[in-house]
N, C-alpha and C positions, 0 to 999 in steps of 0.2 A: 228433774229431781226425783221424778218416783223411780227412776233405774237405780239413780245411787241410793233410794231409801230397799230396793228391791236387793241391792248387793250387800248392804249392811244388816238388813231382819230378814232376809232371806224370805221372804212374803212376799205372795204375787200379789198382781192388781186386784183380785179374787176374793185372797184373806189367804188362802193355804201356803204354808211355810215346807218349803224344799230346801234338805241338804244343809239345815240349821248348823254344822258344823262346818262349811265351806262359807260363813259370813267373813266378812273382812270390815275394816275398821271403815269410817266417815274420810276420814285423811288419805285410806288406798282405794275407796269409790274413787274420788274425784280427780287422786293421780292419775287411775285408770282411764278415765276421760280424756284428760291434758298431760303431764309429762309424757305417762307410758304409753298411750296412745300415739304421740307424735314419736315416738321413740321404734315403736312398731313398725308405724310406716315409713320408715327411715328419714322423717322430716324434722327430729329434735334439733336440728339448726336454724330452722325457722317460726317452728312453733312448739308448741306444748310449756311455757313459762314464759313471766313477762322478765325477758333480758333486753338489754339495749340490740339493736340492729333483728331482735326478732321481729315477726307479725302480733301486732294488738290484737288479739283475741278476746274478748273478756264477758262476762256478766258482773251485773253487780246486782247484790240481792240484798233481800231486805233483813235479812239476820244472818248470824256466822252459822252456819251449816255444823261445823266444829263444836258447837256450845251448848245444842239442842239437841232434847230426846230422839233416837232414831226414830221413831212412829211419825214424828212432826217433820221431817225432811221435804215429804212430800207436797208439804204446805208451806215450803220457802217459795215466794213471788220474785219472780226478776224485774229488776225497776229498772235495769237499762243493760243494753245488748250493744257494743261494740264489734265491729271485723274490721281488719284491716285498720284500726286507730280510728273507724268512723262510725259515731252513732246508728245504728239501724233500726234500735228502738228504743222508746223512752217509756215509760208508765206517767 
């Protein structure tokens, strides 16, 4: 989460903000992880979104990323980690 809070306020781990007008939105971090990413590596038929006959990929966290001030991203908790359809960890 602090990458996608780092592509949204454009702030490093530091505190100094680079390139403040190269931010992009909560909603194209998180594509850039999943959709676009699987899409890059020409894997968007198996992964990057939950479809039937994809790979289960998933997190699930403890607030909508979507809802919350970009400074607080970094302090979204994953309470459980999915691959493959199978819990790999639970909080």
């Amino acid at each position: 989460m602090q990458s996608i809070k780092a592509a949204v306020t454009r702030e490093t781990y530091s505190g100094d903000v680079l390139n403040a007008d190269e931010a992009i939105s909560v909603e194209e971090a998180i594509k850039g992880y999943t959709i676009w990413a699987a899409e890059q590596f020409k894997m968007a038929d198996r992964f990057g979104s939950l479809t039937k006959g994809k790979v289960a990929d998933l997190l699930i966290v403890d607030r909508n990323p979507l809802e919350i001030p970009a400074n607080e991203l970094d302090q979204v908790k994953i309470v459980k980690t999915m691959i493959a359809g199978e819990v790999t960890y639970a909080a």
